[in-house]
N, CA, C and O atoms as a GROMACS GRO file, in nm:
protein
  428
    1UNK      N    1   0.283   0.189  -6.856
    1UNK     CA    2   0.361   0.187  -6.978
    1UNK      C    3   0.270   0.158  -7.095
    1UNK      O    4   0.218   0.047  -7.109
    2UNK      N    5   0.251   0.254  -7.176
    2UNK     CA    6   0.204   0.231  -7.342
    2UNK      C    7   0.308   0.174  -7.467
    2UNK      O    8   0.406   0.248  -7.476
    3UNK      N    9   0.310   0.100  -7.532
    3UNK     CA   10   0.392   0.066  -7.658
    3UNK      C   11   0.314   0.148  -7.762
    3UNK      O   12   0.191   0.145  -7.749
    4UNK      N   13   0.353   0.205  -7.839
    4UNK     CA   14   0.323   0.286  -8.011
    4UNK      C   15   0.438   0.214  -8.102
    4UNK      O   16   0.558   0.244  -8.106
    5UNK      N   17   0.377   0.125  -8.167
    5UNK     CA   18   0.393   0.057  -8.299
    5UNK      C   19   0.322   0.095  -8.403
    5UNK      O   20   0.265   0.202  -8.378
    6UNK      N   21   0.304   0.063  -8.489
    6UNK     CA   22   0.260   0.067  -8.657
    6UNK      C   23   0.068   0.046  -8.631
    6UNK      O   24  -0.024   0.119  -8.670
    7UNK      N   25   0.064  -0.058  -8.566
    7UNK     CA   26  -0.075  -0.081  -8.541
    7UNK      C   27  -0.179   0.049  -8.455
    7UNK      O   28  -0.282   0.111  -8.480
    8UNK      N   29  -0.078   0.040  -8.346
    8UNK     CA   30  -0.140   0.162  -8.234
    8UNK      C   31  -0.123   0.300  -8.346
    8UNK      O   32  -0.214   0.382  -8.361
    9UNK      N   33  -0.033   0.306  -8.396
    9UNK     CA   34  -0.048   0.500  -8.435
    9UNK      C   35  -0.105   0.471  -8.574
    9UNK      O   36  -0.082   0.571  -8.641
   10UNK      N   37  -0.174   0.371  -8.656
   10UNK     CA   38  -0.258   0.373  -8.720
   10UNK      C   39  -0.396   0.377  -8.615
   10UNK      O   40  -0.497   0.408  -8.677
   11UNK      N   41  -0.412   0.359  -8.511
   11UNK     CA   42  -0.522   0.350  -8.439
   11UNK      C   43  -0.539   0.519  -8.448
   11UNK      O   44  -0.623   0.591  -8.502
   12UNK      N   45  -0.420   0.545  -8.369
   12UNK     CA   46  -0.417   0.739  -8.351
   12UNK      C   47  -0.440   0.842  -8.424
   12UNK      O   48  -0.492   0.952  -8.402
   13UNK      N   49  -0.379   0.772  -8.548
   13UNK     CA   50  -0.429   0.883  -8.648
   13UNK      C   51  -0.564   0.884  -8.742
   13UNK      O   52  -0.598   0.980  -8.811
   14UNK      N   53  -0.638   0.756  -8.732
   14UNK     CA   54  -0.813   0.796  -8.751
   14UNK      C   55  -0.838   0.939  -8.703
   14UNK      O   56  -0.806   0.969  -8.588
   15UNK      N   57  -0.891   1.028  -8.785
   15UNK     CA   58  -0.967   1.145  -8.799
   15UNK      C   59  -0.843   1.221  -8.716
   15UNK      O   60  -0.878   1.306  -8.635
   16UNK      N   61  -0.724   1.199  -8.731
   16UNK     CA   62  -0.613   1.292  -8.689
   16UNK      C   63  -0.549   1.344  -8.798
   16UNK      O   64  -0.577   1.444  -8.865
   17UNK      N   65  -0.442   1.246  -8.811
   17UNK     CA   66  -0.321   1.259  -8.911
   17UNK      C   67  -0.395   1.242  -9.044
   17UNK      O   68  -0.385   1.311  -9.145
   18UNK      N   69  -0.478   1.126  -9.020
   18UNK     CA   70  -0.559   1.119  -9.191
   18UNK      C   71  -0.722   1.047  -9.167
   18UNK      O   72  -0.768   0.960  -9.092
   19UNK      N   73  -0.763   1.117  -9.251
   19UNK     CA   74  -0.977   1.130  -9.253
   19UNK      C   75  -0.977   0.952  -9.298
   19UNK      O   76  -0.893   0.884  -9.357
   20UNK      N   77  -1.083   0.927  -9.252
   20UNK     CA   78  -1.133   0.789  -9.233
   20UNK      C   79  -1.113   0.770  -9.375
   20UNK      O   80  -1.001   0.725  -9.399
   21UNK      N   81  -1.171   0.786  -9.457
   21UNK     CA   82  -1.189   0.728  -9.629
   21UNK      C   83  -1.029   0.695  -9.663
   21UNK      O   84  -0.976   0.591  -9.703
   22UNK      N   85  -0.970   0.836  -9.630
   22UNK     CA   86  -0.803   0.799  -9.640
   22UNK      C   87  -0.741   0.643  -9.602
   22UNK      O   88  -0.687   0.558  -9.673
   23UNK      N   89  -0.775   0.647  -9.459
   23UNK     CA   90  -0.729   0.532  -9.383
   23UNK      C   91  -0.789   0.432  -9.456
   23UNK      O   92  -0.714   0.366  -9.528
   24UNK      N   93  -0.906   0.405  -9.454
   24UNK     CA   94  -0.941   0.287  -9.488
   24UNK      C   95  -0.899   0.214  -9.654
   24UNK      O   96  -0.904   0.101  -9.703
   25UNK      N   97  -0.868   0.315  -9.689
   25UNK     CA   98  -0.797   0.317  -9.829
   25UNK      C   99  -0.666   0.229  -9.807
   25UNK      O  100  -0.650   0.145  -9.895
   26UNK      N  101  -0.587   0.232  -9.725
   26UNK     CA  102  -0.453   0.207  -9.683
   26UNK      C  103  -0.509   0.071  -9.722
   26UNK      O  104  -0.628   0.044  -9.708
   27UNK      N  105  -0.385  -0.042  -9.788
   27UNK     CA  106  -0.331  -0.161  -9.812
   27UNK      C  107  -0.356  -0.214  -9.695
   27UNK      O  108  -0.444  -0.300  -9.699
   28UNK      N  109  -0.273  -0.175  -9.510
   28UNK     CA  110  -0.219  -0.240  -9.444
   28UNK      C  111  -0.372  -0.236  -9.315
   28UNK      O  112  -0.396  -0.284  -9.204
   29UNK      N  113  -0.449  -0.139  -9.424
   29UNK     CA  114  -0.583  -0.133  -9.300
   29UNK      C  115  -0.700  -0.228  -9.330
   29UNK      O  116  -0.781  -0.284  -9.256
   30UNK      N  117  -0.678  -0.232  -9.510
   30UNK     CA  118  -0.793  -0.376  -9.539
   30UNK      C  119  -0.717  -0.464  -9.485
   30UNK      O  120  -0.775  -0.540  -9.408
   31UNK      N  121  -0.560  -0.486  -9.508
   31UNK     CA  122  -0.484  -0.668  -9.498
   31UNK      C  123  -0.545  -0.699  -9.299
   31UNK      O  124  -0.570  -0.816  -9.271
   32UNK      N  125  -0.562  -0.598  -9.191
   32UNK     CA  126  -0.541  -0.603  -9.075
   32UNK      C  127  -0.711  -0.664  -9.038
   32UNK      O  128  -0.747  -0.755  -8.964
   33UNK      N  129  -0.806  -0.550  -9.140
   33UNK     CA  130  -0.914  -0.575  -9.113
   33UNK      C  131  -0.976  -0.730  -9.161
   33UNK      O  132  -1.081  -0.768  -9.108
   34UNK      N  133  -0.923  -0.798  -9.238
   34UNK     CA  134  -0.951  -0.870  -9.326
   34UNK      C  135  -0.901  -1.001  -9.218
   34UNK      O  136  -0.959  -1.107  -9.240
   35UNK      N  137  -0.814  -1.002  -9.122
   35UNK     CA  138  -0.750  -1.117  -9.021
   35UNK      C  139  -0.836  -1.130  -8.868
   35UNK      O  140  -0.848  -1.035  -8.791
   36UNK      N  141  -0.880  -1.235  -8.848
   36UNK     CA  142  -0.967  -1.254  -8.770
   36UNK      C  143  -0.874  -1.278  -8.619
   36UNK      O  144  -0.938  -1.340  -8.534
   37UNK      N  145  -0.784  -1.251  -8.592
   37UNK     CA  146  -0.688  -1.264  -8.494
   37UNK      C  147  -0.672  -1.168  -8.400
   37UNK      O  148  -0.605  -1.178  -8.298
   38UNK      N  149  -0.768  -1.025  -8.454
   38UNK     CA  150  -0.686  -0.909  -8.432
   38UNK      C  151  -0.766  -0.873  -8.315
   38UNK      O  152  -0.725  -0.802  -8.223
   39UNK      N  153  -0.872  -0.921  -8.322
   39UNK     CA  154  -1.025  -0.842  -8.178
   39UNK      C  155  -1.056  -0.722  -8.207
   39UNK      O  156  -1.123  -0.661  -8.124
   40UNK      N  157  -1.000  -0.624  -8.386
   40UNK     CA  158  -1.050  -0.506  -8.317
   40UNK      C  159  -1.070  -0.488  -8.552
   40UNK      O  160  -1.030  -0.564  -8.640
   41UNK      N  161  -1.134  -0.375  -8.558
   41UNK     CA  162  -1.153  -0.320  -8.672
   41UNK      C  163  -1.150  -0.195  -8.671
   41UNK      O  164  -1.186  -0.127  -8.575
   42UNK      N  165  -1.093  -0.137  -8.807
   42UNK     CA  166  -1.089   0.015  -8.826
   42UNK      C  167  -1.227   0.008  -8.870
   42UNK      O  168  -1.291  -0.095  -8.849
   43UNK      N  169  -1.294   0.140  -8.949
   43UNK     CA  170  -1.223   0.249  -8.829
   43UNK      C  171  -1.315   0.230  -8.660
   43UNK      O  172  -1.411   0.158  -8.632
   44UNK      N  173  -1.250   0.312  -8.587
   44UNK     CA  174  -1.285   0.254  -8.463
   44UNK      C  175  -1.232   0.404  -8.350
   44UNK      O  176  -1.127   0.402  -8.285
   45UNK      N  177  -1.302   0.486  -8.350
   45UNK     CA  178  -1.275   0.640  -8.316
   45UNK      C  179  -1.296   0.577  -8.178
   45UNK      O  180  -1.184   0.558  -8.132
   46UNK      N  181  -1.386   0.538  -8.095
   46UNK     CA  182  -1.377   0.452  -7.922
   46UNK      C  183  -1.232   0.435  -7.929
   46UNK      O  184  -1.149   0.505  -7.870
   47UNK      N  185  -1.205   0.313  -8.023
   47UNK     CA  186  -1.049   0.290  -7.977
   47UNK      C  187  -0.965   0.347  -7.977
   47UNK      O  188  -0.866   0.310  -7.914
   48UNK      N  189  -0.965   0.470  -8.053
   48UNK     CA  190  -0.867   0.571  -8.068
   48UNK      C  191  -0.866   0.652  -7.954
   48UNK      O  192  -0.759   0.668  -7.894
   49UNK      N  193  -1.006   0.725  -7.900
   49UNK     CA  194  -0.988   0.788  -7.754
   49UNK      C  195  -0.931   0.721  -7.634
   49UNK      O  196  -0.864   0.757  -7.536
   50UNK      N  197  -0.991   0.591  -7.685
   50UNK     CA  198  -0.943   0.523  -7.528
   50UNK      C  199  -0.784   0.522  -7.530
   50UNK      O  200  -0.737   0.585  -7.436
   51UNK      N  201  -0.693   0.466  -7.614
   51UNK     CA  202  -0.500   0.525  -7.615
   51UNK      C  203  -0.512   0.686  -7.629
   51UNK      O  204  -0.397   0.724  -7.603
   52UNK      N  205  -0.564   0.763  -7.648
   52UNK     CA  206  -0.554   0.876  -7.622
   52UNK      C  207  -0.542   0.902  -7.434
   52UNK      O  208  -0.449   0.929  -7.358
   53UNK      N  209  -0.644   0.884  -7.423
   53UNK     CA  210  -0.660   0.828  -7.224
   53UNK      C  211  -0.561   0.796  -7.209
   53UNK      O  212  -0.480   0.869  -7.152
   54UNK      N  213  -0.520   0.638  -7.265
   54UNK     CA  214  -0.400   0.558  -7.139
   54UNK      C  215  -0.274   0.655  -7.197
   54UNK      O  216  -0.171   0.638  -7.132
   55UNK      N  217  -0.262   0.754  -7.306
   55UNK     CA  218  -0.135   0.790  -7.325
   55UNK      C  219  -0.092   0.899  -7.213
   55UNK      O  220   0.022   0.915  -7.169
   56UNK      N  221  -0.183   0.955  -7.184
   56UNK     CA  222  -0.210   1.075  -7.122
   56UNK      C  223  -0.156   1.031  -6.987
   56UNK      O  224  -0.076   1.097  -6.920
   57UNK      N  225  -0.209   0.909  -6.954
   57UNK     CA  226  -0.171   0.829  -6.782
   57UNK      C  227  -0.061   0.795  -6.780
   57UNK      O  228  -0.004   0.789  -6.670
   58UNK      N  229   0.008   0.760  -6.898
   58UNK     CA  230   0.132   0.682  -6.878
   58UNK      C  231   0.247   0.772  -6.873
   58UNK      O  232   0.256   0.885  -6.922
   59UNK      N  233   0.349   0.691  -6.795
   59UNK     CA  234   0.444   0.768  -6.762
   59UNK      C  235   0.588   0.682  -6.855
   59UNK      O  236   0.703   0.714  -6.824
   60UNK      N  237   0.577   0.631  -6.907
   60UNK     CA  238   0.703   0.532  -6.990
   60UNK      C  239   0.557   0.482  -7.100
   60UNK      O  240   0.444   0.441  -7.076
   61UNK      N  241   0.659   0.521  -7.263
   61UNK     CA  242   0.616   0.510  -7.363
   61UNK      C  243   0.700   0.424  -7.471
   61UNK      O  244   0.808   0.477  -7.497
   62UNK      N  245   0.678   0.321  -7.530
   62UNK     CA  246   0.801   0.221  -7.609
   62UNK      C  247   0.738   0.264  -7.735
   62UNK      O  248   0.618   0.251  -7.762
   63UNK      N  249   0.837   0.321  -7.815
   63UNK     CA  250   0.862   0.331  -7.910
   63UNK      C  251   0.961   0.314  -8.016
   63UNK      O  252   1.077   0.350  -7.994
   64UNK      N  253   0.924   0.259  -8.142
   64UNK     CA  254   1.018   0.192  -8.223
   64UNK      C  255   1.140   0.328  -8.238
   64UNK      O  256   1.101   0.444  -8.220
   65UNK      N  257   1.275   0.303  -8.269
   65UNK     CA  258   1.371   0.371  -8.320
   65UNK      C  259   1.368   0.450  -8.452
   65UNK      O  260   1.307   0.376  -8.530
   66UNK      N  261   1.394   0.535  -8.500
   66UNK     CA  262   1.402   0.580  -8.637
   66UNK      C  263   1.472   0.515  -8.685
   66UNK      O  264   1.583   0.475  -8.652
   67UNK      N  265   1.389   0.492  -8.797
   67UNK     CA  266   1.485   0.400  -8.912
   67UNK      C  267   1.498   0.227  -8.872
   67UNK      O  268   1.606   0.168  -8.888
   68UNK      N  269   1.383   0.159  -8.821
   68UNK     CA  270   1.408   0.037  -8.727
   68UNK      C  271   1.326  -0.029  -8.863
   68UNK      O  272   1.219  -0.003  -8.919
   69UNK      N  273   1.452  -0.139  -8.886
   69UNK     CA  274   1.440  -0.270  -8.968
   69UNK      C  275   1.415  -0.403  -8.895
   69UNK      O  276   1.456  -0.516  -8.921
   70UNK      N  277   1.358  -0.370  -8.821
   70UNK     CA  278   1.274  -0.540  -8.739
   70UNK      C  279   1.188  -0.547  -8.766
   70UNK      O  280   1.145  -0.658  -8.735
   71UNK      N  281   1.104  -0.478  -8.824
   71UNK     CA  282   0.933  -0.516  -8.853
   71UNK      C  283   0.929  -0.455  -9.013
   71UNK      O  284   0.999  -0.367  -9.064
   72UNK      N  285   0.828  -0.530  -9.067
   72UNK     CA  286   0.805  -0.523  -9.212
   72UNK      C  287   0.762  -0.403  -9.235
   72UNK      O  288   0.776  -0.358  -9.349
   73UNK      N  289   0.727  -0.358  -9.178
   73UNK     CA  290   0.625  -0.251  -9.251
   73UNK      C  291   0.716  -0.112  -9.231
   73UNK      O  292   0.804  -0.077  -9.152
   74UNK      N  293   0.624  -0.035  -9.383
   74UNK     CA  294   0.739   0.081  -9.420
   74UNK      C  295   0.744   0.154  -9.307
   74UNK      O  296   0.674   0.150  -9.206
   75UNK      N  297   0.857   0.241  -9.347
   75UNK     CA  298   0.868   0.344  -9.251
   75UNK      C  299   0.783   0.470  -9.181
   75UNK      O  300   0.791   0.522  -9.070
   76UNK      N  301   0.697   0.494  -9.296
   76UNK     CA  302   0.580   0.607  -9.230
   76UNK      C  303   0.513   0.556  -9.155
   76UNK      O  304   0.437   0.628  -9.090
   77UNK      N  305   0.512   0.429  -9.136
   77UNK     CA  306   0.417   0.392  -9.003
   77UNK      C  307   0.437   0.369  -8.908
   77UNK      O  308   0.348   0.330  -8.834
   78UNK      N  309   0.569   0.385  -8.866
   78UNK     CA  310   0.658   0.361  -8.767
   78UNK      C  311   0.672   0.469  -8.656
   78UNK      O  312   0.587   0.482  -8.567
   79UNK      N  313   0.763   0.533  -8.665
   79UNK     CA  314   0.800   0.589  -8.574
   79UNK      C  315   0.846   0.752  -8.653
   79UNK      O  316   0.900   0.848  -8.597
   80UNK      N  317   0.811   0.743  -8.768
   80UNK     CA  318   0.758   0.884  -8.828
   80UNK      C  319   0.604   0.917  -8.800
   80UNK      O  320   0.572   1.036  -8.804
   81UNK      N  321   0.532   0.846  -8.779
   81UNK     CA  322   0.390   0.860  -8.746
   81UNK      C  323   0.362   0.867  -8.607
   81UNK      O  324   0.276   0.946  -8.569
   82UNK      N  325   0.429   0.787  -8.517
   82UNK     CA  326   0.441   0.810  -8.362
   82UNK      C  327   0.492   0.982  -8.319
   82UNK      O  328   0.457   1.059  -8.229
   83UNK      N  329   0.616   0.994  -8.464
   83UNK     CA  330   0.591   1.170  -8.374
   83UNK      C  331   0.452   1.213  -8.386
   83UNK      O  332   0.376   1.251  -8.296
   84UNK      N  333   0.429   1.201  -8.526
   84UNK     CA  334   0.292   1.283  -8.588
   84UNK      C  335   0.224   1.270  -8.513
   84UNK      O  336   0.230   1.378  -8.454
   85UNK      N  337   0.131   1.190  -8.446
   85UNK     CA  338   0.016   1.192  -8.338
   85UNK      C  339   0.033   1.189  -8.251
   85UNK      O  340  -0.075   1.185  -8.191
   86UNK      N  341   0.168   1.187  -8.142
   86UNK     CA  342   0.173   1.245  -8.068
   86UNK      C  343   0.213   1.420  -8.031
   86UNK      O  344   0.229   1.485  -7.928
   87UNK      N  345   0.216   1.441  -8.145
   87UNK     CA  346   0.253   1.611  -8.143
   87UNK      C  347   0.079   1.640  -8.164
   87UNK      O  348   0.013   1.721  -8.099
   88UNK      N  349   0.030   1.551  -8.269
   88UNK     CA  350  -0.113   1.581  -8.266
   88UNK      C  351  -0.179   1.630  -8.176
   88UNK      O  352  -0.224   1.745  -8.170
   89UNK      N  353  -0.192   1.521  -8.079
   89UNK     CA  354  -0.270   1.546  -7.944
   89UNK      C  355  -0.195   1.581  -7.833
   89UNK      O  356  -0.229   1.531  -7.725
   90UNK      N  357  -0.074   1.676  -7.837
   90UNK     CA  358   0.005   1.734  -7.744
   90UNK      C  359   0.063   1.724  -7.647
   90UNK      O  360   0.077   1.801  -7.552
   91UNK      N  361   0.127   1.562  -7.682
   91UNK     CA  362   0.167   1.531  -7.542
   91UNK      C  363   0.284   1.490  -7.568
   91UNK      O  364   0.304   1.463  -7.686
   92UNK      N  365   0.368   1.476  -7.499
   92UNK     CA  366   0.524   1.441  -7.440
   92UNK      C  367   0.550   1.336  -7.329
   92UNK      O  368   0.564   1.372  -7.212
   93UNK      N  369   0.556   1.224  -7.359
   93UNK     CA  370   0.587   1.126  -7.248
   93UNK      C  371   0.736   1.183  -7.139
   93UNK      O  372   0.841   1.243  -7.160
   94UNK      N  373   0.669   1.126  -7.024
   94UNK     CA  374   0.802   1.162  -6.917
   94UNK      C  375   0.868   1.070  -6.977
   94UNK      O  376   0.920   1.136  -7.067
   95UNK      N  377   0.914   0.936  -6.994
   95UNK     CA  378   1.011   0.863  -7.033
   95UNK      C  379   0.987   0.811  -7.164
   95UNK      O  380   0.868   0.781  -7.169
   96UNK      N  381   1.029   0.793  -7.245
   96UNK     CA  382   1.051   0.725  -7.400
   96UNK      C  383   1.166   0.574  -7.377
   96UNK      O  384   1.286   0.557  -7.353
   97UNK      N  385   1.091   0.520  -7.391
   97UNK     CA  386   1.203   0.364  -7.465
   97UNK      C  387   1.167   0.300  -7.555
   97UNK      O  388   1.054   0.310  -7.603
   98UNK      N  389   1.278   0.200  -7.607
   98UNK     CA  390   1.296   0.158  -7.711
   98UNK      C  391   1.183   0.068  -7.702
   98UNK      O  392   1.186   0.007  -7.595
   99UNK      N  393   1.077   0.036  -7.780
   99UNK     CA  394   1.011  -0.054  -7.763
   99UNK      C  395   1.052  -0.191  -7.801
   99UNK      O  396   1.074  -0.195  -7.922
  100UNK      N  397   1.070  -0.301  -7.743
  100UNK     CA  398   1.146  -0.390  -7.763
  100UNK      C  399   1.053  -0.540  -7.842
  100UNK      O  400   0.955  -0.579  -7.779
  101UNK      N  401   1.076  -0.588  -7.924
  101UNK     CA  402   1.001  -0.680  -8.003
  101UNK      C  403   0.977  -0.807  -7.938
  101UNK      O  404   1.073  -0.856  -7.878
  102UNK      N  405   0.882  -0.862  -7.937
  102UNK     CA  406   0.825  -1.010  -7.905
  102UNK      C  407   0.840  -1.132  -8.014
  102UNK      O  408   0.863  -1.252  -8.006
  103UNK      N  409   0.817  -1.051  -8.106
  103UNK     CA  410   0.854  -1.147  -8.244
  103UNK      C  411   0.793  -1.030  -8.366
  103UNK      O  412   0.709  -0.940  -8.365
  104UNK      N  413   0.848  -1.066  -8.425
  104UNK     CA  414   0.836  -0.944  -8.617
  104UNK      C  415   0.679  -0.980  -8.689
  104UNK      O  416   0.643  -1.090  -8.732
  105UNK      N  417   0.620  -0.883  -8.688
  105UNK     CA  418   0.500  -0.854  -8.732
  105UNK      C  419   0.470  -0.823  -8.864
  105UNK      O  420   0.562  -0.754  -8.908
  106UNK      N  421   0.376  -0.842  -8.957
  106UNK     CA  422   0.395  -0.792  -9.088
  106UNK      C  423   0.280  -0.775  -9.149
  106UNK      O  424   0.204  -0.870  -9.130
  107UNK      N  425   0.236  -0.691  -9.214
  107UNK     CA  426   0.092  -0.647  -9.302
  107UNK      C  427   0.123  -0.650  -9.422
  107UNK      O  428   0.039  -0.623  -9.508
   0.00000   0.00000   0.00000
């Protein structure tokens, strides 16, 4: 099982959905890079292949709802962007679920 949140399909779309200078431009990619909590930094194309890999393996994928008001962050990063890169790199999970929250996240 893979989860695609706001964090992961900003991972996905490095040199996909949008060119590095783009990304790194983003508000929510300095506020992420800037927190020492996280273990990881954009941009980061390794990390992006490697969920490319486990997406490919997995057979159940959690993904937020359209239109889901539990987490702060706008809507293009959500689960309008989870289609986008996954249509990107051409794949279709056998199962889709709701990805279910641990506690509300915010950039």
């Amino acid at each position: 099982m893979v989860r695609l949140t706001e964090a992961p399909n900003l991972i996905l779309a490095q040199e996909t959905i949008f060119n590095l200078e783009e990304l790194m431009n983003f508000k929510y990619i300095k506020k992420y890079n800037a927190r020492e909590d996280t273990g990881f930094k954009y941009p980061n194309l390794e990390a992006r292949n490697l969920m490319v890999d486990s997406l490919r393996i997995a057979s159940v994928v959690g993904i937020l709802p359209y239109n889901d008001d539990r987490i702060a962050s706008p809507q293009w990063m959500k689960r309008p962007l989870t289609d986008k890169v996954l249509s990107y790199i051409h794949y279709k999970p056998e199962i889709i679920c709701e990805k279910l929250l641990a506690k509300t996240s915010s950039y």
